[in-house]
Structures are given as C-alpha cells and as structure tokens.
VMD Tcl script that draws the C-alpha trace (Angstrom):
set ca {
  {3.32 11.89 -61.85}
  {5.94 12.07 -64.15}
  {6.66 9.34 -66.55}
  {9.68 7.54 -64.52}
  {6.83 7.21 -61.32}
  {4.36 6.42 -63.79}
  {7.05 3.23 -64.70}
  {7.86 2.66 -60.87}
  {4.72 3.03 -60.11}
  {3.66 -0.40 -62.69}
  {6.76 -2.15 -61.85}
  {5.47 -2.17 -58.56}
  {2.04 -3.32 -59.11}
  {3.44 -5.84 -61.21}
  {5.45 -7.14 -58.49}
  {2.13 -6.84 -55.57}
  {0.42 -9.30 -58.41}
  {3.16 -11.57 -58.34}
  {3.37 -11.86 -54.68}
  {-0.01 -11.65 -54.04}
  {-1.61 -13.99 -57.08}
  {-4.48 -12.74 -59.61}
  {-6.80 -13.05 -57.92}
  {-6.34 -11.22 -54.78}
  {-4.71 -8.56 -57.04}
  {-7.89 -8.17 -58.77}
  {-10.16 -8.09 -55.96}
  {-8.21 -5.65 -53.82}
  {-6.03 -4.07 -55.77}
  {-7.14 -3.34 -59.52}
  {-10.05 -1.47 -59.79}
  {-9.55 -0.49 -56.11}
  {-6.06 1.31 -55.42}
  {-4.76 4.04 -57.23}
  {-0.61 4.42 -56.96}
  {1.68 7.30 -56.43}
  {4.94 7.20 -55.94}
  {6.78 10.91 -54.83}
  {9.73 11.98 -52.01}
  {10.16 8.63 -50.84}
  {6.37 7.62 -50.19}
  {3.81 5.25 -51.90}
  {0.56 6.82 -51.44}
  {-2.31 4.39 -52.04}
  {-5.83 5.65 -52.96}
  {-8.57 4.20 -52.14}
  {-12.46 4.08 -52.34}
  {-13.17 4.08 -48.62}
  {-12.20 3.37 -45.02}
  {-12.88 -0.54 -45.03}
  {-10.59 -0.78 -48.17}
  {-8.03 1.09 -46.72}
  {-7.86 -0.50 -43.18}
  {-7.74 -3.96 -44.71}
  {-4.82 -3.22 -47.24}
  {-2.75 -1.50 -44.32}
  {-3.54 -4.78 -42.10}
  {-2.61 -7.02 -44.66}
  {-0.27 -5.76 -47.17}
  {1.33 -2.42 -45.90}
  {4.13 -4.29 -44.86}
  {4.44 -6.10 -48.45}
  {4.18 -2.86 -50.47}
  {6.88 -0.53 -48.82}
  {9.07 -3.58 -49.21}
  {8.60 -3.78 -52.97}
  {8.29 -0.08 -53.27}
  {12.13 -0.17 -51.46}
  {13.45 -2.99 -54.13}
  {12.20 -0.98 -57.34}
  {13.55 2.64 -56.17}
  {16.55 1.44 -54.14}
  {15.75 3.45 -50.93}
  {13.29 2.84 -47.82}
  {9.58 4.02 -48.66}
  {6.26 5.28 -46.34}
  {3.58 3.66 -47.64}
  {0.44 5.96 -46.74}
  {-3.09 4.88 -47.38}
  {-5.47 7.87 -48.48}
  {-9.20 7.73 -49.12}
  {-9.57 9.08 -52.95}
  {-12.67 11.00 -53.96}
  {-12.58 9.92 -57.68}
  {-12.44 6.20 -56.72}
  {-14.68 6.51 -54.05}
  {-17.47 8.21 -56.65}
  {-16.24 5.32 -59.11}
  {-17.06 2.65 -56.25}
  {-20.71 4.13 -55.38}
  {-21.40 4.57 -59.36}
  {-20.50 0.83 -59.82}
  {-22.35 -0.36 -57.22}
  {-25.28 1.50 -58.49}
  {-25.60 0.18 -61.87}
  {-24.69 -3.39 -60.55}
  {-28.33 -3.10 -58.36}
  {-29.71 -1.44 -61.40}
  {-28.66 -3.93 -63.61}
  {-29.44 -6.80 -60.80}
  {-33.41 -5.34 -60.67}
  {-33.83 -4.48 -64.47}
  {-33.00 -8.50 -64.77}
  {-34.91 -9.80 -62.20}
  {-38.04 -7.87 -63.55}
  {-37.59 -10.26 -66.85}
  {-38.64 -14.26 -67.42}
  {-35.90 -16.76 -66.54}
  {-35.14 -17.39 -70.16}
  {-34.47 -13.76 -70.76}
  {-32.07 -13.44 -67.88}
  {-30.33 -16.39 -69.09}
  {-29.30 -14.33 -72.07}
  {-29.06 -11.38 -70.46}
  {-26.77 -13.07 -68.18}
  {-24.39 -14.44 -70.87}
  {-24.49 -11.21 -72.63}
  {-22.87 -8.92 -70.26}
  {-19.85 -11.73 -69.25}
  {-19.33 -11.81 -73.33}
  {-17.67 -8.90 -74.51}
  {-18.86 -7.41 -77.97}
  {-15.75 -7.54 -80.33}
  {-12.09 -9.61 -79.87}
  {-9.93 -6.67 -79.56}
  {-6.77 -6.33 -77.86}
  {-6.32 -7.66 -74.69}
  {-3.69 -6.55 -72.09}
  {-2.14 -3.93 -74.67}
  {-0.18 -1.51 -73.60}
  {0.01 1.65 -75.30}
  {3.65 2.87 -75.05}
  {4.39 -0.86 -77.28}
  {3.96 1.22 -80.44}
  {6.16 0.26 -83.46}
  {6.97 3.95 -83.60}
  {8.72 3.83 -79.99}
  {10.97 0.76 -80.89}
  {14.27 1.45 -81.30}
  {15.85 0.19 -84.32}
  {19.99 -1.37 -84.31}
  {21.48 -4.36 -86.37}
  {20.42 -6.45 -83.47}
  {16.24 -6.46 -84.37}
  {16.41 -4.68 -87.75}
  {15.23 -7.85 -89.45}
  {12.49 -8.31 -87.40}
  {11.20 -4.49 -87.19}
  {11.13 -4.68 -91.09}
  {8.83 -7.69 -90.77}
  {6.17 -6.77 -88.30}
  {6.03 -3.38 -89.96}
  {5.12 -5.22 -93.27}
  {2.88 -7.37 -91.31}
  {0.94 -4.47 -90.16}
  {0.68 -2.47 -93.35}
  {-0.48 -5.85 -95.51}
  {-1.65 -8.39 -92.93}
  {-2.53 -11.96 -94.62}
  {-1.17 -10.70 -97.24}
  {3.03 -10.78 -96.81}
  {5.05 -13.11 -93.76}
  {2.33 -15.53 -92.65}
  {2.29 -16.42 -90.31}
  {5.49 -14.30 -88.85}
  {7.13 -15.84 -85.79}
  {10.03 -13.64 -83.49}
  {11.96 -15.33 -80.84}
  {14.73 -14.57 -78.77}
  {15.91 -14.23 -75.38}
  {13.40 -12.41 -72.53}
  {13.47 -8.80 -72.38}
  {14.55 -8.15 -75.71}
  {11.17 -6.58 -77.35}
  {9.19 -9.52 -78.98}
  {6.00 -8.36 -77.09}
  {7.07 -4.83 -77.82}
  {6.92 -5.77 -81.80}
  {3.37 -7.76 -80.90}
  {1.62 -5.43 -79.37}
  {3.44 -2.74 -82.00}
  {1.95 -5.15 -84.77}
  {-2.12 -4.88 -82.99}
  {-1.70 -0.93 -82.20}
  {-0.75 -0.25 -85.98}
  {-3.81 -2.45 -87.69}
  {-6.22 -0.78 -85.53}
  {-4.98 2.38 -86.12}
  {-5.32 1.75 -90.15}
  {-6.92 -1.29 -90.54}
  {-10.79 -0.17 -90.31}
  {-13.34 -2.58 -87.88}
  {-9.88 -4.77 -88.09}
  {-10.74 -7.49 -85.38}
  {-7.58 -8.27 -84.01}
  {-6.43 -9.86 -80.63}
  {-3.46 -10.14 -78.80}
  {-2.81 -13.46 -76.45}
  {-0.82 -15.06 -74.51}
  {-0.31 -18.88 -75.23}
  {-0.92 -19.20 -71.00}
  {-4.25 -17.40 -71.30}
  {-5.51 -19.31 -74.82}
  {-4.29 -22.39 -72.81}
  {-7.18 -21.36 -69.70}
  {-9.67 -19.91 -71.87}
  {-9.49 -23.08 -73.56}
  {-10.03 -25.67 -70.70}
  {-12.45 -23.29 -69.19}
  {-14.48 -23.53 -72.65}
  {-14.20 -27.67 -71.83}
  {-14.99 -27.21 -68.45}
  {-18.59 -24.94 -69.30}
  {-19.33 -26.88 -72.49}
  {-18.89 -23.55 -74.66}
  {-16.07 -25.14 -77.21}
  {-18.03 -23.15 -80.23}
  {-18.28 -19.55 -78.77}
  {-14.66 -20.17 -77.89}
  {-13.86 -21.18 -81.31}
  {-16.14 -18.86 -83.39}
  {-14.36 -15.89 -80.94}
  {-10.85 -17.29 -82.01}
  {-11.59 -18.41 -85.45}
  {-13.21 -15.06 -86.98}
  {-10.54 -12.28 -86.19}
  {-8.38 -10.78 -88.68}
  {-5.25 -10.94 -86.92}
  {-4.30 -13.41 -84.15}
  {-1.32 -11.95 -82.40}
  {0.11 -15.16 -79.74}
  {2.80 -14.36 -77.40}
  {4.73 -16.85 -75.53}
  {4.05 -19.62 -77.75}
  {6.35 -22.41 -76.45}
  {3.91 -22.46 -73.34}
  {2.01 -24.53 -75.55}
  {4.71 -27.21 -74.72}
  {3.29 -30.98 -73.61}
  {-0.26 -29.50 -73.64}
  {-1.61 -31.59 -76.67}
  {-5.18 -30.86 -76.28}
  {-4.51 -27.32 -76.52}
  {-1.87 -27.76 -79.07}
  {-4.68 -29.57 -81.12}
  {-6.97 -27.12 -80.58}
  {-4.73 -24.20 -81.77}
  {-3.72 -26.36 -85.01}
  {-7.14 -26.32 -85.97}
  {-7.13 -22.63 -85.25}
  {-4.05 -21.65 -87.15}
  {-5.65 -24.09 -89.89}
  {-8.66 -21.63 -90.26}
  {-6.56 -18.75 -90.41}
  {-4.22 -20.18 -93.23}
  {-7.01 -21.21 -95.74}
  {-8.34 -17.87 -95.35}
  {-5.28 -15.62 -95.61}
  {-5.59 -14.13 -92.48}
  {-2.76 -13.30 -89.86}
  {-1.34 -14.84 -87.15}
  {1.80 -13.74 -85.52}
  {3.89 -15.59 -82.67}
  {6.68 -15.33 -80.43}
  {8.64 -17.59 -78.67}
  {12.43 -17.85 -76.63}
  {14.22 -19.78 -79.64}
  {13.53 -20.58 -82.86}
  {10.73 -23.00 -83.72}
  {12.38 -26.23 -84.96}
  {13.95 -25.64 -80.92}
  {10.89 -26.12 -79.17}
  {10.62 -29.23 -77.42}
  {6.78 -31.41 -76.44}
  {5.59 -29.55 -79.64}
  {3.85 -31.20 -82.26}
  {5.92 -31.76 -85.24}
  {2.94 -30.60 -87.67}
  {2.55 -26.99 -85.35}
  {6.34 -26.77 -86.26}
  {5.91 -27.15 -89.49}
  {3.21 -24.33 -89.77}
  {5.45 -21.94 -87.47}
  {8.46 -22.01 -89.75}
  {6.00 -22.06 -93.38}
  {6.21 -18.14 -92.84}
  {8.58 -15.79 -92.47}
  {11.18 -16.26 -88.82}
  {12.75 -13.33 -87.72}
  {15.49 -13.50 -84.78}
  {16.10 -10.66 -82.04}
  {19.38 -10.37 -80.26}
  {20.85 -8.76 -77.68}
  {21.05 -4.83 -78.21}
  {24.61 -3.65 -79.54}
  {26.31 -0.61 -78.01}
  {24.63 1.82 -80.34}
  {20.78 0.38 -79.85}
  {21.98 0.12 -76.30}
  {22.42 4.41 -76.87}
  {19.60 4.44 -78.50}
  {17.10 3.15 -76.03}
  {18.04 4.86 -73.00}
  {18.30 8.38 -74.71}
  {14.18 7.37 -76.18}
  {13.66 6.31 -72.76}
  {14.85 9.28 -71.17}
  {12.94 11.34 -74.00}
  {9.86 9.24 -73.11}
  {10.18 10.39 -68.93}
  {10.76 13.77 -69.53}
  {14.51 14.08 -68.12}
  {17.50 15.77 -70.23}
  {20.18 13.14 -68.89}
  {23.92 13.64 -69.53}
  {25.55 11.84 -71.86}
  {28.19 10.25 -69.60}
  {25.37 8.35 -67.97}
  {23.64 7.37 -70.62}
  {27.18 5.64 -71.69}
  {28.01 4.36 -68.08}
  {24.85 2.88 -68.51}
  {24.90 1.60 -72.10}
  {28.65 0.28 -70.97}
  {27.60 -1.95 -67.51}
  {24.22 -3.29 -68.45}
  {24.30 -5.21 -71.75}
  {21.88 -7.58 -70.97}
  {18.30 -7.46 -72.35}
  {16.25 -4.35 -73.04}
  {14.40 -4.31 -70.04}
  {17.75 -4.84 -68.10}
  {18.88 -1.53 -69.62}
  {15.28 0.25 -69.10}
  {15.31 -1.28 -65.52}
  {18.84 0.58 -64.91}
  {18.52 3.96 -66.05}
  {14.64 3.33 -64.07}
  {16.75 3.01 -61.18}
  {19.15 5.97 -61.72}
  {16.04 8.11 -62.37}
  {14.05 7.20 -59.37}
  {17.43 7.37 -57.26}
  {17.95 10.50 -58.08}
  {14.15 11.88 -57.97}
  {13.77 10.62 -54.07}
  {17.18 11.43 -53.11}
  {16.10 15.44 -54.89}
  {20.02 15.28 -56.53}
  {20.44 15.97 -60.15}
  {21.44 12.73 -62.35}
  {25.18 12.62 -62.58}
  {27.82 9.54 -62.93}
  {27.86 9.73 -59.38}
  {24.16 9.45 -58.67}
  {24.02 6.81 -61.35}
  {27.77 4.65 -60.20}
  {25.47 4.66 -56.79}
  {22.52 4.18 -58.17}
  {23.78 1.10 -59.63}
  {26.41 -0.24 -57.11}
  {24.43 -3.22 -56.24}
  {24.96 -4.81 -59.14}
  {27.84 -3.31 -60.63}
  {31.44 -2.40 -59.72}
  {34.13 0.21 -61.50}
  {34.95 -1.42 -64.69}
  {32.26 -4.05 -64.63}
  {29.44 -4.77 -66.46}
  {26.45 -6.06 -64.68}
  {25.49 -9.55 -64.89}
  {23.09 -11.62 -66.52}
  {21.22 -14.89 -66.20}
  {23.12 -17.29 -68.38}
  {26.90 -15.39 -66.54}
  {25.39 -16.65 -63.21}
  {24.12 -20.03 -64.24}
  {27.39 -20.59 -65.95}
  {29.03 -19.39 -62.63}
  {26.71 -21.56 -60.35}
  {27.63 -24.40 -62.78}
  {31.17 -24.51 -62.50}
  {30.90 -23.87 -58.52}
  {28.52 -27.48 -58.32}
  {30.12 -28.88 -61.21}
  {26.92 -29.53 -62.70}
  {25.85 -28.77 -66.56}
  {23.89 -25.39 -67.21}
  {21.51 -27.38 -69.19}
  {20.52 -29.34 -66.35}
  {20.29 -26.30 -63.82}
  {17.81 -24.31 -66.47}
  {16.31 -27.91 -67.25}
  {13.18 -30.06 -65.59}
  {15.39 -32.18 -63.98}
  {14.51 -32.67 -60.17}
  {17.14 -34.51 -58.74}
  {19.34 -33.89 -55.32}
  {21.99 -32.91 -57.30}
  {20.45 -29.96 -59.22}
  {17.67 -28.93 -56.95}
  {20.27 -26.60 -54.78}
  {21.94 -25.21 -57.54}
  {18.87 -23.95 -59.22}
  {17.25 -22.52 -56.28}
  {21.10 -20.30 -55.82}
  {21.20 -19.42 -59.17}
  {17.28 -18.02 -59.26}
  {18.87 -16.45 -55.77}
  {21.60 -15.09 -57.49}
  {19.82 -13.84 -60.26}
  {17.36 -11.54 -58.15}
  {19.93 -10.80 -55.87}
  {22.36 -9.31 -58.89}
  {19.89 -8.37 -61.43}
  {16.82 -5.86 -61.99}
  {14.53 -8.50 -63.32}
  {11.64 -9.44 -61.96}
  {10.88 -12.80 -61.05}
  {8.26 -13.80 -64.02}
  {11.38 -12.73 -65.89}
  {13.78 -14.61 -64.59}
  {11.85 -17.97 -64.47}
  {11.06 -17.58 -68.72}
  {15.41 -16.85 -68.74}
  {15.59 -20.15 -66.44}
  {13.63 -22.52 -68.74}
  {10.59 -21.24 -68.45}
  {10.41 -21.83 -64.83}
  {6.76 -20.49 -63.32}
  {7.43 -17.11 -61.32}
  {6.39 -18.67 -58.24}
  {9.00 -21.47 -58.15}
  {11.30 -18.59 -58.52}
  {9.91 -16.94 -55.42}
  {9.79 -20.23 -53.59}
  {13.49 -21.20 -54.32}
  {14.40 -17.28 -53.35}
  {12.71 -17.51 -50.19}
  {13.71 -21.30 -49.51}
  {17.47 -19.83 -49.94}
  {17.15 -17.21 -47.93}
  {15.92 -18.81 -45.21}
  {18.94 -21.54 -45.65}
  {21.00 -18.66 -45.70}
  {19.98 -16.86 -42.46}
  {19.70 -20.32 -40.56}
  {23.16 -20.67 -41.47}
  {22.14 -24.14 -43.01}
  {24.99 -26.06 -44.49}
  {25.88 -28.16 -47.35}
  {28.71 -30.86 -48.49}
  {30.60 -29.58 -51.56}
  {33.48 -30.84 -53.53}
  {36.15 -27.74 -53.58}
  {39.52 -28.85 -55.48}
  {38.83 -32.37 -55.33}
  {38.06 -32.64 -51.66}
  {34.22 -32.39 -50.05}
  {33.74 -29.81 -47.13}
  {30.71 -28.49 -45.16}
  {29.77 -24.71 -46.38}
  {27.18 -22.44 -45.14}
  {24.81 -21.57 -47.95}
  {25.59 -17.79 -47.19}
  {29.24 -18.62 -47.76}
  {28.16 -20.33 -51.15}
  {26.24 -17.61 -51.54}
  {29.29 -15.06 -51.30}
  {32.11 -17.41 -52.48}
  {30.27 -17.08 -56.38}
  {29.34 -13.50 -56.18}
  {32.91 -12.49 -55.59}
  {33.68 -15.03 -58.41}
  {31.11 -13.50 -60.78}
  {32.59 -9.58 -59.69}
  {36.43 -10.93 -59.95}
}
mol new
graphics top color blue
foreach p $ca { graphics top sphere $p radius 0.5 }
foreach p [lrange $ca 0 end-1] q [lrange $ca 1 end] { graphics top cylinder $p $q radius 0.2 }
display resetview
C-alpha cells in the first residue's frame, strides 16, 4: 500500500475501535485482521474461515460505512483468508499450549511466578508510539517554534534543562507529535534510557487496577524508576484526587532526582480546573511552552511534508487551495489533503483543483474556508441564545442538552475529525457521548422530531432537520 492507504487504512481502524469499544477491537480485530484499502474496496485478512464469517455477520456492514466516511466514496468490503496471519494464528496457539504444559509440569509456587512473569513486561518503554511522531518530521512555523526548541533540548539533556516541560494547546495541533518526538529521540541516543510514554486516562486505570489487585508497589517501582516520564493528556487527571495524589508523589520522585517528566494538556496549567493547587504548582516550576494554530506558511509546510511523506508530487495550486480553506488544526489540514489523495486514488484521476474543490465540497464552498469547532459552537450559540461556555461545559440542563448534542452533530457533519477529537475540542467530552448525541440527533432529525425556539423574539415549533439546515447555511453565508 502506499502511504496515503497506509493513513486511510489507520484512520479507519481507529474509527472500528471507537464504534466498536477496546475490547471487542482487541479480540477481533487487532492481532486478527489485516487492512487494505485499493480501487474502492477494503479487503480484510484474516486467519481463518470462523474469523472471517463472524466479522462479515457482524461488522461488514459497520466497516464499508466507515471505509465510505474516510475516502468520501462507497466501498466493497471483502473478507479474505490471509496465509501469513493464518501461520501467525497456528504459531500462537502453539506456544500458548507449550507454554500452558511447560507450567503445569512445575509446583504451584513456581507457576505463580511464572504466571506473573509473562503478564509483566521486562522494561517501561514506550507505549502506543508511533513511529512517523519523530521530531525530525515536525514541521516548524512561528506558531510551535517555541515549543519545538524546547522538546528538542529536552531530548538532547533530559533532567538536565526544562523540567518538567509542559505543551498545551488546542487538539490536533502536534503536542503528542512533540511527545512521542521527545521518547523516539532519547532512545535513539540516550543508551538503556528507560523512558515511557502515557496517557493521563491509562495511568488513571493502571492505577485503580493496581488498588483493585493489591500491587500499589510494582505499580509504583514501574513508574517511579524510568528516566523519562512522557504524560499526555494531563488535564484528564481532573476531579480524580486519588490519582492526582498518586501522580504528585510520582512527579515528587522524579524532581528530587533530576529526572524528566514531560506533559501536555488543552490550556495552560494555572487553566485547569478540579486540579490540585500543589500539581499546578509543579506543572508551571518548569519551562511552559504554547502551540497555536498553524499560520499560512506552516500550513504550506505540512501538506507539502505530508505529500513528501505519501509519495505523491501534488501541484502547488492544491496544496494552496488547501492551505487557504482548512485553517483549523493540523490534523484538520492532514485530514483534507488525506481526503483529496484518497479521492483521487479510487476515483484513478490525477490530483488537480478540481479533484481537490470536489474532494472537499462537503465541507467547503468557493471562497470559504472550512469550519471549525469553536465557528460552530459560536454559531449553535447564537441560534439557542445560550453561552458557548455552557454548551462546551458540564452543565446538564434542558436548556443546553439540545444544543450540545447539534453542535457535536454539526461538528462531524462539517468537519474531518473524528469523534475522540471532537469531544477533547468540546470540553473534553468522552468520544462516546459524542457518538450518542450524533446518533440521538440523527434520529430526531429523520423522525422529523420538533422543538420550541425563540426566532426574533417570538417562539415557534422547528424540525430539528430544519435547525439542522437553518445554521449550516448560517455558518456557509
């Protein structure tokens, strides 16, 4: 596959784990599928027949619609029995009896250890790294250079210059880029360097699992003796004070010792809310770097490295049609020229300014640029007259429950994020409340439900899909 299917190809497994939860995705789909995406079809490999006859049962239906949403076209989805993971499955299997006999052939007290020491793993490296997040590959503009310049100093001296170093700024605009940039570049220098990148979310459930199976000191002696603690998604920590506890005495061990940690968060620290004030205190003792949104030239910048990185000689013109209508986030503008790409692959046209104006029509017109999260809050909130704040807040009243289910509508309706990535831009909302309120809506919408609202001073009955249409001609006006 080419790089551009190799990127549709994980946007859309990211999506089947979204819809389908971890741990179905795990079971069925991880270690058991292998994707490829080519001339409008999504060929799934699989180990064997019962694999494959389940999947097409239960999800077939589920993937060519997801498949259809990343590439902008209808796809076949075609399940195909693949040799190399049907070899994988029978060698796994094999050493799992192997294993299961070797063990039972021991006393109990040995397979009690033997036991712990194959569901430990031997060293805290990286965890869910991915290896295009080099600091190498990140583009560099006025908009991040502060914040480049820091984790490359953090990687080249760690404990030893910005510590701790904390990033923030809004979704999709590289933090976890620079983090996982950060791990990549100690490992590759940093000899036996035991370093670990986390999210907050994940340190939060390793954590009460540790409570839950009495294991509190192989938790801590596994989080207290790396080298570098890299933390993503920090304000997750947020009215969890046992956890936030817990990681204060962590980032306690690290400081006395001069070792690094490194965070990132969607605003600055002294902005984070439920948060201890002596965590705060420790975020901002270091060195706080801000990301914004990409200017026109980093805007150039990334698509022509992202077109470098697929393999495709692009015009210019599209890269600045591009560059001109999306000027969101970063993966916004990787998301787009994604979606030119794959338009253009399935459809067998070279890339043009047509290809990539129709590429792109859904959520852009002629002259337009293409809208982002806060634009269509802002627009739901002046439609309901009710504040922003309160439609990206906790609040759970009448009044803001229907506006924040149209506007996480809206927002997958008129965007290329996903919906993990619109819930963190909506207050951190969980991804599945973001499904939940699209679905909800679009079932309002197609029962042609209706509502009272207030329009110039006087309350009438609208169908949700009016509402629904009324504010996206307002946002395109």
């Amino acid at each position: 596959m080419t790089e551009v299917q190799q990127q549709l190809v994980a946007d859309i497994l990211c999506q089947v784990e979204q819809h389908v939860g971890a741990t179905s995705f795990n079971v069925w789909f991880r270690n058991s599928t292998q994707f490829a995406i080519e001339d409008r079809e999504l060929k799934v490999g699989v180990p064997n027949l019962f694999v494959s006859e389940y999947l097409e049962s239960r999800f077939s239906k589920l993937l060519g619609g997801i498949a259809a949403k990343a590439t902008g076209s209808d796809v076949a989805v075609r399940f195909v029995i693949d040799p190399q993971l049907f070899r994988r499955r029978r060698q796994e299997q094999i050493a799992q009896d192997d294993a299961f006999l070797a063990q039972q052939s021991q006393p109990a007290s040995a397979r009690q250890q033997a036991g712990t020491a194959l569901a430990r793993p031997s060293c805290p490296v990286d965890e869910g790294n991915q290896p295009l997040m080099t600091l190498d590959r990140f583009v560099v503009g006025d908009c991040n250079r502060v914040a480049y310049a820091a984790a490359r100093e953090v990687a080249a001296r760690p404990g030893r210059s910005f510590n701790p170093l904390f990033i923030h700024g809004p979704c999709g605009l590289g933090k976890t880029h620079l983090l996982q940039g950060i791990v990549h570049e100690v490992q590759r220098t940093v000899q036996r360097a035991r370093v670990l990148y986390i999210t907050a979310e994940e340190f939060t459930n390793r954590y009460i699992m540790a409570l839950k199976t009495r294991s509190l000191d192989a938790f801590r002696h596994r989080f207290r003796n790396l080298d570098v603690l890299v933390i993503d998604d920090i304000h997750f920590l947020a009215n969890k004070q046992a956890t936030q506890e817990e990681f204060l005495h962590t980032f306690n061990a690290f400081d006395v010792s001069s070792r690094q940690v490194v965070m990132a968060s969607d605003c600055h620290p002294k902005l984070l809310t439920c948060i201890q004030d002596n965590l705060i205190s420790r975020f901002v003792s270091g060195m706080v770097a801000h990301l914004h949104p990409p200017d026109r030239a980093t805007r150039m910048g990334i698509l022509r490295s992202k077109a470098r990185q697929s393999g495709q000689m692009l015009p210019e013109e599209v890269l600045e049609f591009v560059a001109a209508h999306v000027t969101g986030s970063v993966r916004e503008l990787e998301g787009a020229l994604v979606r030119v790409i794959a338009y253009s692959t399935l459809d067998h046209k070279p890339v043009s300014l047509d290809v990539a104006r129709e590429a792109l029509s859904g959520l852009i017109r002629a002259g337009q640029t293409a809208l982002s999260v806060d634009t269509i809050v802002e627009a739901v909130s002046k439609f309901f007259n009710v504040p922003a704040a309160d439609i990206v807040g906790r609040r759970r009243t009448r009044l803001v429950t229907l506006p924040r289910q149209l506007a996480m509508y809206l927002a997958r309706r008129l965007t290329t994020l996903s919906f993990p990535d619109i819930g963190r831009m909506m207050g951190g909302k969980n991804h599945t409340t973001v499904m939940a309120a699209c679905h909800r809506t679009q079932q309002m919408a197609d029962a042609d439900e209706t509502v009272t609202v207030a329009d110039g001073g006087l309350k009438r009955q609208m169908t949700v899909a009016e509402i629904v249409g009324t504010i996206e001609d307002r946002l395109r006006r």
